[in-house]
C-alpha positions as CSV (number, residue, x, y, z in Angstrom):
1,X,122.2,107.4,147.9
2,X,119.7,105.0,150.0
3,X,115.9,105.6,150.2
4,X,114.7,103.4,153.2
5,X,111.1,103.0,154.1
6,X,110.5,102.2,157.8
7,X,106.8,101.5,158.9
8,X,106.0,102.6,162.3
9,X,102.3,102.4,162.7
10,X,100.5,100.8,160.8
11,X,97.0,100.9,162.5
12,X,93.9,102.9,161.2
13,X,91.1,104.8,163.8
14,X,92.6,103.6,166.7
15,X,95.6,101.9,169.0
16,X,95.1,97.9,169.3
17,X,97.7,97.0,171.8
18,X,97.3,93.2,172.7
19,X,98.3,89.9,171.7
20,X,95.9,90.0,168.6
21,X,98.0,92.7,167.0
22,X,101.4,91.6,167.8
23,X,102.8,90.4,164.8
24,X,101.7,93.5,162.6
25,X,101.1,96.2,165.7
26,X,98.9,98.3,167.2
27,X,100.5,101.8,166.6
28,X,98.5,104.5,164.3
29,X,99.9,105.5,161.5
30,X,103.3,106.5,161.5
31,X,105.9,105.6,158.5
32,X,110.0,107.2,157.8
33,X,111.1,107.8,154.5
34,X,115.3,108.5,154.8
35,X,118.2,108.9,152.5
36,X,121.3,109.2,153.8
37,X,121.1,113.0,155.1
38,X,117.1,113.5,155.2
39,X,114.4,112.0,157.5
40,X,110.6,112.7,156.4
41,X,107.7,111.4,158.5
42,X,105.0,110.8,157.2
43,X,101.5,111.1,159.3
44,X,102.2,111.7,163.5
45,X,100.1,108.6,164.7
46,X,101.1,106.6,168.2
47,X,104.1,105.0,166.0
48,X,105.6,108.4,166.2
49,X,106.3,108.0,169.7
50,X,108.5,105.0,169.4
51,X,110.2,106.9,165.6
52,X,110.8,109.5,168.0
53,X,113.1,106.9,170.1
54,X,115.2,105.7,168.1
55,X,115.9,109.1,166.7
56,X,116.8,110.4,170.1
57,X,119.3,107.0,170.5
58,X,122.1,108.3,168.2
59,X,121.3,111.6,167.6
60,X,123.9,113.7,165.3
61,X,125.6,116.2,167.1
62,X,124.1,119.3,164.8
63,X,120.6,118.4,165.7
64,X,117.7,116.7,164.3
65,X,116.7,117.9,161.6
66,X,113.2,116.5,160.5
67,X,110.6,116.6,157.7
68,X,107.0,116.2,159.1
69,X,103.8,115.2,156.5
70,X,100.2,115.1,157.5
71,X,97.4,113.5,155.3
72,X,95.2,114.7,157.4
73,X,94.2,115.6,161.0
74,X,92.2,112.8,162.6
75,X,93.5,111.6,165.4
76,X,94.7,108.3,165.0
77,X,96.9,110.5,162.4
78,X,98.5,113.4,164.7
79,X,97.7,112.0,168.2
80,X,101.3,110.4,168.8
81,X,102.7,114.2,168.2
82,X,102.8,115.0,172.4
83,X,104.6,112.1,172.7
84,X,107.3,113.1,170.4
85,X,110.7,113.1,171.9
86,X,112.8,115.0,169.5
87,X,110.0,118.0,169.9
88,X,111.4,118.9,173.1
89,X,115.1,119.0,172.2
90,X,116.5,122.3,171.8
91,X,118.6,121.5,168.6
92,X,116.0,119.8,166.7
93,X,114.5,122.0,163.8
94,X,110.6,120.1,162.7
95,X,109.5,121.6,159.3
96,X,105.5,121.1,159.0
97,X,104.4,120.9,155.6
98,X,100.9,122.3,154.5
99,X,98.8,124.9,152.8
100,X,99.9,128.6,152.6
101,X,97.7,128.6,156.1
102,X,98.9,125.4,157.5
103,X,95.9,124.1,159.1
104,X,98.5,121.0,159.9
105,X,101.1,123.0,162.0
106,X,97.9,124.8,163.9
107,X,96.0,121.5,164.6
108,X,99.4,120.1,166.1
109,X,99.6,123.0,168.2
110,X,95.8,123.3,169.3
111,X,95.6,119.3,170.5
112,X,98.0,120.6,173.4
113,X,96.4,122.8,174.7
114,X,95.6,122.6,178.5
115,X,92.1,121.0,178.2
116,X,93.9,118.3,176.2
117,X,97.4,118.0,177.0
118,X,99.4,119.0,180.1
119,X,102.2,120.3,178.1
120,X,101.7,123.4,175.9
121,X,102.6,123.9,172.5
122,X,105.0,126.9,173.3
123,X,107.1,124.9,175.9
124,X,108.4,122.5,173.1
125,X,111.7,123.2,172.6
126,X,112.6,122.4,169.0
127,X,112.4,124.9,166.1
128,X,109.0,124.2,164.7
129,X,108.8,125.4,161.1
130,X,105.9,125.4,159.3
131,X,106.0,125.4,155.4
132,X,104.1,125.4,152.3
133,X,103.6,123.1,149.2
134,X,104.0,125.5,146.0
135,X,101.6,124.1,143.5
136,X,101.5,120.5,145.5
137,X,105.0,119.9,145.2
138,X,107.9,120.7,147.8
139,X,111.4,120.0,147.9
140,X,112.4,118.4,151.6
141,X,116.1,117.7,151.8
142,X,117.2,115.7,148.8
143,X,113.8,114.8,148.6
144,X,111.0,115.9,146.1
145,X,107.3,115.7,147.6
146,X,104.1,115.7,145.5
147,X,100.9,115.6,147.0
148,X,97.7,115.3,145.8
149,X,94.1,115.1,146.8
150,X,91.8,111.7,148.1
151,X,88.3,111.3,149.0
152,X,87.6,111.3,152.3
153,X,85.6,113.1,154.9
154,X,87.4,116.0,155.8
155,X,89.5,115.5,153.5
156,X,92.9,113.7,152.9
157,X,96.6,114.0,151.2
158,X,98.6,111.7,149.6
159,X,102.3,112.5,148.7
160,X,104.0,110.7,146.2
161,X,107.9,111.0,147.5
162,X,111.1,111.0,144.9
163,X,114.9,110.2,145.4
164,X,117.0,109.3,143.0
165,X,115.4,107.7,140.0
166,X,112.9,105.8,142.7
167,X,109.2,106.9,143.8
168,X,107.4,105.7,147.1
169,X,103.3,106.5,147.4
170,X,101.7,107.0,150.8
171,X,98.6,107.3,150.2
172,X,96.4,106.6,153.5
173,X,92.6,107.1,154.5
174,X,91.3,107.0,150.8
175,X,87.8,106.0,149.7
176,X,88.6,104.8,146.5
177,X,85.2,102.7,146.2
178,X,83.4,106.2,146.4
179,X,85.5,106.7,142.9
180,X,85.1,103.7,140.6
181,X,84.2,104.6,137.1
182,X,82.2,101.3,137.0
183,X,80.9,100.5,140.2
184,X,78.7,97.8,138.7
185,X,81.6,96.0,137.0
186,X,83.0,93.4,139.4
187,X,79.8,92.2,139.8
188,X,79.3,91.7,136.3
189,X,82.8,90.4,135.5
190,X,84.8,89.8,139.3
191,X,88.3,89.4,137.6
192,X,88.2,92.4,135.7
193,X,89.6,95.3,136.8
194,X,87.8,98.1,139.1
195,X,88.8,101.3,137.0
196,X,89.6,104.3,139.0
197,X,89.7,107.5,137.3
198,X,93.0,109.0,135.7
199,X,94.0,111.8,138.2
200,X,94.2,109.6,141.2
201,X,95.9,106.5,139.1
202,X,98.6,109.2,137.4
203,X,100.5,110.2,140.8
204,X,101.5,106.7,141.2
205,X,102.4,105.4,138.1
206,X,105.3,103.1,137.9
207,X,106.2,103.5,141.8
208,X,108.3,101.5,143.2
209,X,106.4,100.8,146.7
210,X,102.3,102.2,147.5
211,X,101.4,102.2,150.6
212,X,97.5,102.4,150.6
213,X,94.8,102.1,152.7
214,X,93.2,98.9,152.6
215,X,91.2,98.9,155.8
216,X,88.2,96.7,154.6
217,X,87.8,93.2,153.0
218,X,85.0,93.1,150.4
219,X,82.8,91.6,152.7
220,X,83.4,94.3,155.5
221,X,82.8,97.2,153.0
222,X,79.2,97.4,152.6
223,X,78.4,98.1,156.4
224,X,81.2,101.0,156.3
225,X,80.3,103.2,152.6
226,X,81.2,107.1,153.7
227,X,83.9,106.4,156.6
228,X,86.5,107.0,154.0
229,X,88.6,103.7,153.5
230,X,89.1,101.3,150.9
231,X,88.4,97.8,150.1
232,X,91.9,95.9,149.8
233,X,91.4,94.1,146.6
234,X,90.1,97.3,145.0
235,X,93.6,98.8,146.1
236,X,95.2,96.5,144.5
237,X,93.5,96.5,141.5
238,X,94.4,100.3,141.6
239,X,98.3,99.3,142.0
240,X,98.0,97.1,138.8
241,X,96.2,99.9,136.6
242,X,99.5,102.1,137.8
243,X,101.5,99.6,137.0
244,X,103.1,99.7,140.7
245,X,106.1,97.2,141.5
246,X,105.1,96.6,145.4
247,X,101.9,97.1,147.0
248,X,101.6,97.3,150.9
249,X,98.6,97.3,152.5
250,X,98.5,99.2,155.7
251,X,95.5,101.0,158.2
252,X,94.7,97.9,159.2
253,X,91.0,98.0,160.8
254,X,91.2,98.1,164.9
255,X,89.2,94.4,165.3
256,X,91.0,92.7,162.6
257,X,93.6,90.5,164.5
258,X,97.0,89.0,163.0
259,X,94.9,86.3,161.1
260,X,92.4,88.5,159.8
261,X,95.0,90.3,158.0
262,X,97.2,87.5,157.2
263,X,94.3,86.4,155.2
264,X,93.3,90.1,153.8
265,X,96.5,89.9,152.2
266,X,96.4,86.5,151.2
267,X,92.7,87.5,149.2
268,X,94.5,90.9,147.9
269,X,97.5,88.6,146.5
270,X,95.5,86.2,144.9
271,X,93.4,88.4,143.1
272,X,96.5,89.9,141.6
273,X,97.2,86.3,140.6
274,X,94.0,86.3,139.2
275,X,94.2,89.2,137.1
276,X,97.3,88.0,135.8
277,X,99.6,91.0,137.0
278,X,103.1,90.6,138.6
279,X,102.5,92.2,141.5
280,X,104.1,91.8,145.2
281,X,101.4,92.1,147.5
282,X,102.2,92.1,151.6
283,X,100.9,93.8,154.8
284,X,102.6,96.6,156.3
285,X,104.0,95.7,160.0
286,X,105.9,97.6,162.3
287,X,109.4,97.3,162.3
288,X,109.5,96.5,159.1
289,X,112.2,98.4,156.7
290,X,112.4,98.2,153.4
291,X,115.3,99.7,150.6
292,X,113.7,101.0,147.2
293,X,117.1,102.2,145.7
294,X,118.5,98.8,144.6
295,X,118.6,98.1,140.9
């Protein structure tokens, strides 16, 4: 029955190889949801590349057969997709999830082309599938997929994932500052709550883990209104108003080091503290799996 979350990239707008980022990596977004028989992927960042590994290191002898989500096409979210191993094994089957016209699966296909890539998107040999969400929700494996719709430019997905009784939210590259109901109310009153409104809140109620973007620090936000990320402690007080159980913090910004985000999460935890709510606060870091399935 297992539902295991494995973070792969955790980086937002671009790779940050280095010492700076070793602890909490430098990959682009990239995170595995598995049960026992189904493997989703959600977002094709650099961290795809080394997901792609370890699938290829005990392989089943049937074939791979994979579940790929996209919020969105920027490139720090589909540029690890070349670099896919499984994608050129014959007896891998890839379903693409999207829109009736799967913008997703012909994104993935145009960043190889020859000005871009030397490999074409015809020469992959795995079974590429694309397929549709019917009404936002799809059923992938023993997995049922909701998504729903975020501010940001361009335009973003989040996917609220369900196995078993248990709910996981990956919801990436969200403005939620751009959404407050009160924008003026933390000034006025800093430990109350920054209400967001009830359409974005309700697809995460009572999850078990969100995974949210929480690229900026209060301080950092101001300079960066309209590139479509959030400010961590407003994520957080989003995951109290849902009532969430576990709150990781992930798209870490490119020039914030292991320290800086040591002490993002430190700020986002203590203002959980503050509020009063029992919330587990941490930063997502590659490598790092965790089970939601347990009591």
């Amino acid at each position: 029955m297992g539902f295991f979350v494995r973070f792969w990239g955790v980086r937002g707008s671009i790779p940050t190889p280095g010492p700076r980022t070793r602890r909490y990596g430098g990959n682009t977004s990239c995170i595995e949801m598995r049960s026992d028989s189904t493997v989703l992927i959600f977002d094709a960042g650099t961290g795809l590349r080394e997901l792609g590994v370890s699938l290829m290191r005990n392989p089943p002898k049937e074939g791979l057969d994979l579940h790929l989500f996209l919020s969105h096409p920027h490139w720090d979210h589909i540029q690890g997709f070349p670099f896919f191993g499984p994608a050129y094994l014959k007896n891998t089957t890839l379903t693409v999830y999207g829109s009736e016209k799967n913008e997703n699966y012909q994104l993935l296909s145009g960043q190889m082309s020859n000005a871009y890539f030397p490999v074409a998107f015809k020469d992959l040999s795995a079974r590429i599938v694309p397929k549709a969400f019917v009404d936002d929700e799809v059923q992938a494996g023993d997995f049922v997929v909701k998504r729903f719709e975020q501010k940001h430019p361009g335009g973003s997905a989040g996917f609220r994932v369900e196995h078993g009784g248990n709910a996981c939210v990956y919801a990436t590259d969200s403005e939620l500052d751009l959404m407050l109901i009160d924008p003026n109310g933390p000034a006025k009153a800093p430990r109350t709550l920054r209400r967001l409104p009830t359409p974005l809140v309700t697809p995460m109620k009572n999850a078990d883990l969100l995974i949210a973007d929480a690229q900026y620090t209060d301080e950092e936000y101001p300079a960066k209104v309209g590139w479509g990320h959030a400010r961590a402690n407003t994520v957080v007080d989003l995951a109290i108003q849902a009532g969430v159980k576990q709150l990781a913090l992930t798209h870490h910004d490119p020039m914030q080091s292991d320290r800086d985000v040591d002490a993002k999460v430190l700020t986002a935890s203590e203002r959980a503290r503050s509020i009063g709510a029992e919330l587990d606060v941490f930063g997502a870091r590659e490598g790092v799996t965790l089970r939601l399935d347990r009591g």
